[in-house]
C-alpha positions as CSV (number, residue, x, y, z in Angstrom):
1,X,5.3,-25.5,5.7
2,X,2.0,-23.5,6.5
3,X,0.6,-22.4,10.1
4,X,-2.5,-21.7,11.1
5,X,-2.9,-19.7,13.7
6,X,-5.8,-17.9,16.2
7,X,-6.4,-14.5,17.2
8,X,-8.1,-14.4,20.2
9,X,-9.0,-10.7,20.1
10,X,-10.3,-10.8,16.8
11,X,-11.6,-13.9,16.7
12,X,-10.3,-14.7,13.5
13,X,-7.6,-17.6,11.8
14,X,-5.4,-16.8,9.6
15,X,-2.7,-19.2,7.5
16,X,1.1,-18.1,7.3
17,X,2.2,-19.8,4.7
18,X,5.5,-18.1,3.0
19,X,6.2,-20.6,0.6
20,X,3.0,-18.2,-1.5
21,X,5.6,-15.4,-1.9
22,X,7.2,-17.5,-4.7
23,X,4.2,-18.0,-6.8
24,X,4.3,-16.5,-9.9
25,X,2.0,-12.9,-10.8
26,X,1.6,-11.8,-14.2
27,X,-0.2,-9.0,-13.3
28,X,0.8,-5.2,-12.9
29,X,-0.8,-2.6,-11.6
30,X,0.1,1.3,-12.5
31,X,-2.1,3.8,-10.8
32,X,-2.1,7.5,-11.9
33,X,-2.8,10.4,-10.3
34,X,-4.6,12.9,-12.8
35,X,-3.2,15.4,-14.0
36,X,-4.6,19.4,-14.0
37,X,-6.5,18.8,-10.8
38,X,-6.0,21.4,-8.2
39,X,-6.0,19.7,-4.5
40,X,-8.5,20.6,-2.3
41,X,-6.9,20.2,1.0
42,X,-3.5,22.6,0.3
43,X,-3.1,25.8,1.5
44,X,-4.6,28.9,-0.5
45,X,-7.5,26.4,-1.4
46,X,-9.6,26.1,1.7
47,X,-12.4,27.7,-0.2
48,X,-12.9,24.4,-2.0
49,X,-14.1,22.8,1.1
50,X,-16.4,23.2,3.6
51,X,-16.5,25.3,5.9
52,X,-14.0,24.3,9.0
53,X,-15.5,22.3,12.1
54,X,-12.0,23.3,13.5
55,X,-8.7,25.1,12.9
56,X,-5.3,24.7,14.4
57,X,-3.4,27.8,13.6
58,X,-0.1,28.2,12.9
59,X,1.6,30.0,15.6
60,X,5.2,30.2,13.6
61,X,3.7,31.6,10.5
62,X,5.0,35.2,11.5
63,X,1.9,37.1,11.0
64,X,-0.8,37.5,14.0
65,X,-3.2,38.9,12.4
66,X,-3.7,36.6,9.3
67,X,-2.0,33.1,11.1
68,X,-1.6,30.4,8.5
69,X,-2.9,26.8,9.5
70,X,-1.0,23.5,10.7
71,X,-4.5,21.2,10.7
72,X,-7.9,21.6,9.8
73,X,-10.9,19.9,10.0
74,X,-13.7,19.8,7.3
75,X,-16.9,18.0,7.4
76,X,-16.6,15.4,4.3
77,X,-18.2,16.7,1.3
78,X,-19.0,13.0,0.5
79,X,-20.0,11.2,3.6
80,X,-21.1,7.9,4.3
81,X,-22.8,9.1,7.1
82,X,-24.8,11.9,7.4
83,X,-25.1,14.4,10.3
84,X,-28.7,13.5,11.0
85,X,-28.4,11.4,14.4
86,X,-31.0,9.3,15.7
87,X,-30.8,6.8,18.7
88,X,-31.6,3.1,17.7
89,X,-34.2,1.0,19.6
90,X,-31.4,-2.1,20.2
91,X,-34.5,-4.5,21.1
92,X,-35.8,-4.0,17.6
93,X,-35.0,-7.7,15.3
94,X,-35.2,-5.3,12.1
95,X,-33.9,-2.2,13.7
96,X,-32.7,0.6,10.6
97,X,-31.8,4.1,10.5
98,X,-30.9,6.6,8.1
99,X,-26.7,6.3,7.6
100,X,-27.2,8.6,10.5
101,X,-23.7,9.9,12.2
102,X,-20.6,12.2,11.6
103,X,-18.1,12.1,9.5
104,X,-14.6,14.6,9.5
105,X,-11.6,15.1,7.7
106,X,-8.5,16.4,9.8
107,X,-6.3,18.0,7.0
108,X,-2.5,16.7,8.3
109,X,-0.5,20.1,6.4
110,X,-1.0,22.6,4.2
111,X,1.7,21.6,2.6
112,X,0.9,19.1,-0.3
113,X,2.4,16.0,2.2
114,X,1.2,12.6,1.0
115,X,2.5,10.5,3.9
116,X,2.5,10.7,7.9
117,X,6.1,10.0,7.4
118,X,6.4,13.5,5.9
119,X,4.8,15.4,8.6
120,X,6.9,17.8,10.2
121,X,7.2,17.8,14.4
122,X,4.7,20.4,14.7
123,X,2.2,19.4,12.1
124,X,2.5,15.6,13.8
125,X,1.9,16.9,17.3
126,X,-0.7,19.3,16.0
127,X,-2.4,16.6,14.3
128,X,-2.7,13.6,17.2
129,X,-4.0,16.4,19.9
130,X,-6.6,17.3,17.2
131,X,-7.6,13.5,16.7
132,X,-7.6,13.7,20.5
133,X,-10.1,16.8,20.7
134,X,-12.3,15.5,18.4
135,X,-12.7,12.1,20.1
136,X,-13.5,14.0,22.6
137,X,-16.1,15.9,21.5
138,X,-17.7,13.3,19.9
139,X,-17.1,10.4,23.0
140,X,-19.8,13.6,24.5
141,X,-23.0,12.7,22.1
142,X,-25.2,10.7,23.8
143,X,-26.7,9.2,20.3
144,X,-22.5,8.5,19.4
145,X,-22.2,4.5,20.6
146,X,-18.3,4.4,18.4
147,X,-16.1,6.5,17.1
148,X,-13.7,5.5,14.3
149,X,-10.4,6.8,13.6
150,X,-8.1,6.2,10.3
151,X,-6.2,7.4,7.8
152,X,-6.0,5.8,4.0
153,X,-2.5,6.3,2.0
154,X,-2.5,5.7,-1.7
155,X,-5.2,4.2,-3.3
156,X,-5.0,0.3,-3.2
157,X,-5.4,1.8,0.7
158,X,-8.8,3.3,-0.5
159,X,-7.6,6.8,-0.4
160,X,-9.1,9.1,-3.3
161,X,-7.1,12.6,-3.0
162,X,-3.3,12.2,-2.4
163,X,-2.6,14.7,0.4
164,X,-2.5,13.2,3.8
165,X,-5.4,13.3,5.6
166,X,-7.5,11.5,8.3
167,X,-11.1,10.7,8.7
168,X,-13.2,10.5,11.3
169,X,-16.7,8.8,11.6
170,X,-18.8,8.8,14.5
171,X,-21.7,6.4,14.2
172,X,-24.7,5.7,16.7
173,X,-24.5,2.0,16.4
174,X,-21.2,0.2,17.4
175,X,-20.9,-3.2,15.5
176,X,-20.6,-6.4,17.0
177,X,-17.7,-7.0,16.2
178,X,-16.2,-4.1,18.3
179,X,-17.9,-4.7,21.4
180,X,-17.1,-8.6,21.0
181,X,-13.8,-7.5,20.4
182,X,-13.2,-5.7,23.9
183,X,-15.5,-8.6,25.9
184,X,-12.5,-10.9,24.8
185,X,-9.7,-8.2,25.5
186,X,-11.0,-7.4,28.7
187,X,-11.8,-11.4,29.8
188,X,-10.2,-12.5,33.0
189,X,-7.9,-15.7,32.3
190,X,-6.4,-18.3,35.0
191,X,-3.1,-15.7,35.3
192,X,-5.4,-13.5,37.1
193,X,-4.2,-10.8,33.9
194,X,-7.1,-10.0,31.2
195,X,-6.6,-11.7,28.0
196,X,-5.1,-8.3,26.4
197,X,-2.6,-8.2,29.5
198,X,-1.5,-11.4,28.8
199,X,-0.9,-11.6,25.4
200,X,1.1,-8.3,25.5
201,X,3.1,-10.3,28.5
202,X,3.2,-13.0,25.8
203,X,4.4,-11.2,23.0
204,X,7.4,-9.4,25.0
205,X,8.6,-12.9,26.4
206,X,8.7,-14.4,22.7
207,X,10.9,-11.5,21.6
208,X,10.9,-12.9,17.9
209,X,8.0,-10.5,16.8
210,X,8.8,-7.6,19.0
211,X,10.3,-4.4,17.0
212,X,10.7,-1.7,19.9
213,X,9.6,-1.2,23.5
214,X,9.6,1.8,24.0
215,X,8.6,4.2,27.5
216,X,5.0,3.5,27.1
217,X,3.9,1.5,24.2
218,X,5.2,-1.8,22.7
219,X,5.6,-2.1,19.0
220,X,5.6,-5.7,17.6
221,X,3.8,-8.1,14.4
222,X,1.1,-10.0,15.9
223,X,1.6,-13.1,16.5
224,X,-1.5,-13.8,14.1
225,X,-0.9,-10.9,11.8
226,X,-4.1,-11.2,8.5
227,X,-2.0,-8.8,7.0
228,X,1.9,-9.4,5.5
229,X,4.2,-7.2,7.4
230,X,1.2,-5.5,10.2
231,X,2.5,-3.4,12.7
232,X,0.4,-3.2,16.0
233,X,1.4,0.1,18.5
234,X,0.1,-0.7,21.9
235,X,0.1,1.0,24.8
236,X,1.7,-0.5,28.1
237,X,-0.7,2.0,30.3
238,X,-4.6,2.4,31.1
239,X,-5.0,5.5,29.8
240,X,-7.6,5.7,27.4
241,X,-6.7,7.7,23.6
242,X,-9.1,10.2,24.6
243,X,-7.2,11.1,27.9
244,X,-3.4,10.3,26.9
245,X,-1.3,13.1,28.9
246,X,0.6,15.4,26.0
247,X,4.0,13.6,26.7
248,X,2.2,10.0,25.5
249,X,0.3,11.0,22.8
250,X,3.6,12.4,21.4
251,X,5.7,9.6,21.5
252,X,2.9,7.4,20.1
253,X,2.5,10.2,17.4
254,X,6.4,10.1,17.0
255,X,6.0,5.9,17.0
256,X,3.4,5.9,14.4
257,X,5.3,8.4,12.1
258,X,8.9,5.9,12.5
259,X,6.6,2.7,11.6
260,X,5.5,4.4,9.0
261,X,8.3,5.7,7.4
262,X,9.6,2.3,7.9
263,X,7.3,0.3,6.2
264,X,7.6,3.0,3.1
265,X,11.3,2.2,3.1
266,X,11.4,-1.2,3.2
267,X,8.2,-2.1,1.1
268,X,9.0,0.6,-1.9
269,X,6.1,3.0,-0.5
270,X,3.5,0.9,-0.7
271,X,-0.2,1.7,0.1
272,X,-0.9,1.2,4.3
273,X,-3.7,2.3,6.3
274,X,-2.8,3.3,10.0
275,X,-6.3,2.1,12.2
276,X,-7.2,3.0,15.5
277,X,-8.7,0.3,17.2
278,X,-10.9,1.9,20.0
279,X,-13.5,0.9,21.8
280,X,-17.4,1.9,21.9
281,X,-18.3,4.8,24.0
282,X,-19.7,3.4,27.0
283,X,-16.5,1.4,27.9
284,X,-13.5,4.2,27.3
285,X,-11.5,3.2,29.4
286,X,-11.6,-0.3,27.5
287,X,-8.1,-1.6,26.1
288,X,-6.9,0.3,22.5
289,X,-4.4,-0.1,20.0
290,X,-3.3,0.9,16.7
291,X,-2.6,-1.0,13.6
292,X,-0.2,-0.2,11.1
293,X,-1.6,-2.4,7.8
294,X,0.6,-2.1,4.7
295,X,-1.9,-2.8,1.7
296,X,-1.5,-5.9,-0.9
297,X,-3.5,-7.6,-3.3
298,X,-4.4,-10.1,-0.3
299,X,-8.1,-11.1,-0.4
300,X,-9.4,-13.7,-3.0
301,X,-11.8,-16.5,-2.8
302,X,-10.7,-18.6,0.1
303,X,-10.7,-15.5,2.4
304,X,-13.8,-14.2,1.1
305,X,-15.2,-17.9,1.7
306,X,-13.7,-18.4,5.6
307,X,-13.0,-14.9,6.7
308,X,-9.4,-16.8,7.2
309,X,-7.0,-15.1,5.2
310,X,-3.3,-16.3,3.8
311,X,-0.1,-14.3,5.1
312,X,2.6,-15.1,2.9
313,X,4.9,-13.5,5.3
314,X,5.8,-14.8,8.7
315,X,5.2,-12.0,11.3
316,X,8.4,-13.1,12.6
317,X,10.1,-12.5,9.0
318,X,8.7,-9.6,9.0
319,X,9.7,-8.5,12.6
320,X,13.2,-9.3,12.1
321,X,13.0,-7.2,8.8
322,X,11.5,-3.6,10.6
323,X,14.7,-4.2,13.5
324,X,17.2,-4.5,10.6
325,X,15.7,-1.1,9.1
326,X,16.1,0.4,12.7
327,X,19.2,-0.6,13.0
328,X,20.3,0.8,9.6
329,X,21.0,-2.9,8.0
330,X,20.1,-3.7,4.4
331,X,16.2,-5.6,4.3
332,X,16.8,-6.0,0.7
């Protein structure tokens, strides 16, 4: 038996309907990485790229003078945005600009490291204070209105070189859908709590979908997960991404690398894309969180048609799977 089911934040339905999983798929898929190709983001190559925006050296690598590198960041060679800013007349009903913005890549390792699950401690750390500089930094533009944050693993997850990486794009327009998206979260309802308070308050009491509270964040399947087997990470304090204290920002660095690894293990390493969901610029201290979406085959006609899309796995199912894997239990 199906469910549909609202998401108040996004605005969106969605259908979990499990009996899908037993339809039957002729299909396969092989992807293959070509062969001869030197990558462009591991140590000894940096010459391929850009010139660094940034460069967080190694401070272990034994050699002062010439210090090897934990994480760099690189403009990207093939933006979507370019660098030339402009700031948008809002009142205009046909209002354009150049793909006008910045765009980053935050090199994880030098070592050739395809997941976040393979990072070590120091290139982890290293790598969520530099996604915190750089918000920064760009949060500081006046013509910046959003910045988004995200990495891409494999490519059903749309990433086109294998080793880990994240990108950044900072745009001078923030869509609708992001600013509609914190007006709900931050909406007061008849607890007296915002709507985002109270679902969180929601999701702890139901337990079913709830993986791990932990000191500061809670980890859990939403309750209306579009994706089969979503992980959201979200934090139980105020504190915007930008101005986490180093402790937090570790153990959500720490969080995001266990989810990870945990949806590599018990979905045979498939394709995810980890998402910060962040607000626009003028609100920062508006409500975030990040998603954790493991990649299938998901969208066809109906979702394309209703923007509601088919779960074939309960978030519940899939909850109770990620605490089995926690616990050390068999999810086979």
């Amino acid at each position: 038996m199906s469910d549909l089911r609202y998401d108040p934040v996004f605005c969106q339905w969605c259908v979990i309907a499990e009996s899908r999983q037993s339809r039957p798929f002729e299909f396969q898929e092989i992807v293959q990485r070509r062969a001869g190709i030197d990558c462009p983001f591991c140590a000894g190559n940096e010459s391929v790229t850009p010139p660094p925006i940034a460069v967080s050296p190694d401070s272990a690598s034994g050699d002062p003078a010439n210090p090897s590198w934990l994480v760099r960041v690189v403009p990207n060679k093939y933006p979507a945005l370019d660098s030339t800013l402009a700031i948008i007349d809002q009142q205009d009903p046909q209002r354009s600009t150049p793909g006008a913005g910045h765009q980053e890549v935050i090199v994880l390792s030098p070592r050739h490291v395809v997941s976040l699950s393979g990072l070590s401690d120091d290139e982890l750390f290293t790598s969520f204070r530099v996604f915190q500089e750089r918000l920064r930094v760009h949060n500081q533009s006046p013509a910046i209105r959003h910045v988004c944050i995200f990495m891409n693993c494999r490519p059903p997850a749309g990433a086109s070189i294998e080793h880990a990486h994240v990108q950044l794009i900072s745009s001078p327009v923030c869509t609708d859908q992001v600013r509609q998206r914190v007006q709900r979260m931050t909406t007061p309802t008849d607890s007296g709590d915002t709507l985002w308070q109270e679902l969180l308050t929601l999701e702890m009491a139901e337990t079913t979908r709830m993986i791990q509270c932990s000191g500061g964040y809670l980890v859990y399947c939403p309750f209306a997960s579009r994706y089969s087997n979503q992980i959201r990470i979200a934090p139980r304090t105020t504190h915007s991404f930008a101005d986490l204290p180093p402790d937090s920002r570790d153990e959500l660095a720490l969080l995001c690398r266990k989810w990870i690894d945990g949806i590599e293990r018990c979905l045979d390493d498939i394709a995810w894309n980890l998402i910060f969901q962040l607000p626009p610029t003028d609100v920062p201290d508006a409500p975030w969180f990040v998603d954790l979406v493991p990649r299938y085959p998901q969208s066809a006609g109906f979702e394309l048609a209703t923007d509601c899309w088919v779960n074939p796995v309960s978030p519940e199912t899939a909850a109770d799977q990620f605490r089995k894997f926690e616990q050390g239990q068999s999810v086979s």
